[in-house]
C-alpha positions in Angstrom: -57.2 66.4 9.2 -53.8 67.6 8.4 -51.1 65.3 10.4 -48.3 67.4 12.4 -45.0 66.5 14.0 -46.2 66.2 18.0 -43.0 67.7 19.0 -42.5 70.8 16.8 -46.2 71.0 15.0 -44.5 70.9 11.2 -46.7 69.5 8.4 -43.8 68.6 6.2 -43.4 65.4 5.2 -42.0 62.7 5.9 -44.1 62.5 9.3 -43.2 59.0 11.0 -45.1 57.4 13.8 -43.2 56.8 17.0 -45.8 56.0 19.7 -49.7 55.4 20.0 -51.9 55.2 22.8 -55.2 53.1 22.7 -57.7 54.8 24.4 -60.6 51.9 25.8 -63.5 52.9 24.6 -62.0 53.7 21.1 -60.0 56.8 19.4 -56.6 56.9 21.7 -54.0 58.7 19.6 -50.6 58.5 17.5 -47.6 61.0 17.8 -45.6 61.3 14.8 -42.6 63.0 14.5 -40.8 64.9 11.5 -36.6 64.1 11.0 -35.7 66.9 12.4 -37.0 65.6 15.9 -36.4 62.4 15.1 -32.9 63.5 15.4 -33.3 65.9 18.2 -35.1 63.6 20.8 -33.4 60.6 19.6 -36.6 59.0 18.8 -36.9 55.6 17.3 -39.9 54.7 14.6 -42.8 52.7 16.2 -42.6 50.1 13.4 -38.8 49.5 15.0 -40.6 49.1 18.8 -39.7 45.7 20.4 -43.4 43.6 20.5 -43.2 43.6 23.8 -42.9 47.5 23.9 -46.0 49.8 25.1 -46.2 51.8 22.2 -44.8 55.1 24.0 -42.2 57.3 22.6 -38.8 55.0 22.6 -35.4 56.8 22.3 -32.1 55.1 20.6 -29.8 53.8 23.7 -27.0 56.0 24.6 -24.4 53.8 23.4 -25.7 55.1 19.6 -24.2 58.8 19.1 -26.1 61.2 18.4 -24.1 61.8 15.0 -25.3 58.4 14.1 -29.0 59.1 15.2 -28.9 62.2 13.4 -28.1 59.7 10.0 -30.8 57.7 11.1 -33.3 60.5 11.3 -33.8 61.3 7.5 -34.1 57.2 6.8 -37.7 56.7 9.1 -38.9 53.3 8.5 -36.9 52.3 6.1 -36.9 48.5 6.2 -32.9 48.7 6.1 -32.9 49.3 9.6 -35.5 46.8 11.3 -33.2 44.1 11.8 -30.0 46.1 13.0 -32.7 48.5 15.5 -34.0 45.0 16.7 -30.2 43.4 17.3 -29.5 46.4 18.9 -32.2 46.5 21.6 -31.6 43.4 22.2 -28.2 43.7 22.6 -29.0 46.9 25.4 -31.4 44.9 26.9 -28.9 42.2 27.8 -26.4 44.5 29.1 -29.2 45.4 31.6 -29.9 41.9 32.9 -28.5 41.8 36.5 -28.6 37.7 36.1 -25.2 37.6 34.0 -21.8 37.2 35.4 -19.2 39.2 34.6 -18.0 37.9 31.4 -21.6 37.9 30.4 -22.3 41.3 30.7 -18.8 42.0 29.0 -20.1 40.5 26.1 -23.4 41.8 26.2 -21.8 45.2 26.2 -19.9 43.2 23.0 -22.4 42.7 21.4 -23.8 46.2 21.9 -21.1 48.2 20.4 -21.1 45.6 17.5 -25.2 46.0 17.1 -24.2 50.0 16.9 -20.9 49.0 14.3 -23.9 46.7 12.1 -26.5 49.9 12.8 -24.3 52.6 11.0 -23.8 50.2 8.0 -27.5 49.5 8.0 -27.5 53.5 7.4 -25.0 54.0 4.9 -27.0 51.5 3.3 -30.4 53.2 3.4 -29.1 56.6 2.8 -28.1 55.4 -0.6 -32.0 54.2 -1.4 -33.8 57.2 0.2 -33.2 59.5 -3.1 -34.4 57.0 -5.2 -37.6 56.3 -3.6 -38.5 59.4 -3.3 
């Protein structure tokens, strides 16, 4: 069976997963996506999902622009991106946390916009090794 971009139906590689679902009693399925909707619904690669994370579709936090997601797109799974994906959920994830005071959240927010700063070098970074691996 051929695999398709869930979104748009393309065949044209490269096709990256970005959510499964398990079904019970066995089969379940997986949604891959092709760049171009990568890009357009802000999705971010299941390998990138938090642990903790369902396995549906996940899109990149507003605080990363779309210019930047759009960068991401072409890159997939490239293992240049795992770590800065992971710093920066965690980093949205704390600006969510109603415990904090308000210097905590300041920095939370901090450390946010720095997670995006280390995200778009992780990209310039990857963009330079996509052509050669191809």
């Amino acid at each position: 069976m051929t695999e398709r971009c869930a979104s748009c139906g393309t065949t044209m590689p490269p096709l990256v997963v970005v959510a499964v679902h398990h079904a019970g009693s066995g089969g379940g399925w997986t949604h891959r996506a092709c760049a171009s909707c990568l890009a357009r619904e802000r999705l971010i690669p299941l390998a990138f999902h938090p642990l903790r994370h369902d396995g549906t579709r996940l899109p990149y936090p507003e605080i990363v622009p779309g210019e930047l997601v759009a960068t991401l797109a072409p890159l997939g799974e490239s293992p240049v991106l795992a770590a800065p994906i992971g710093r920066l959920l965690a980093a949205v994830a704390r600006t969510r946390d109603r415990t904090l005071d308000a210097d905590q959240r300041h920095a939370a927010h901090d450390e946010a916009r720095a997670a995006v700063a280390r995200l778009r070098e992780a990209a310039r970074q990857g963009s330079g090794t996509v052509g050669e691996t191809r």
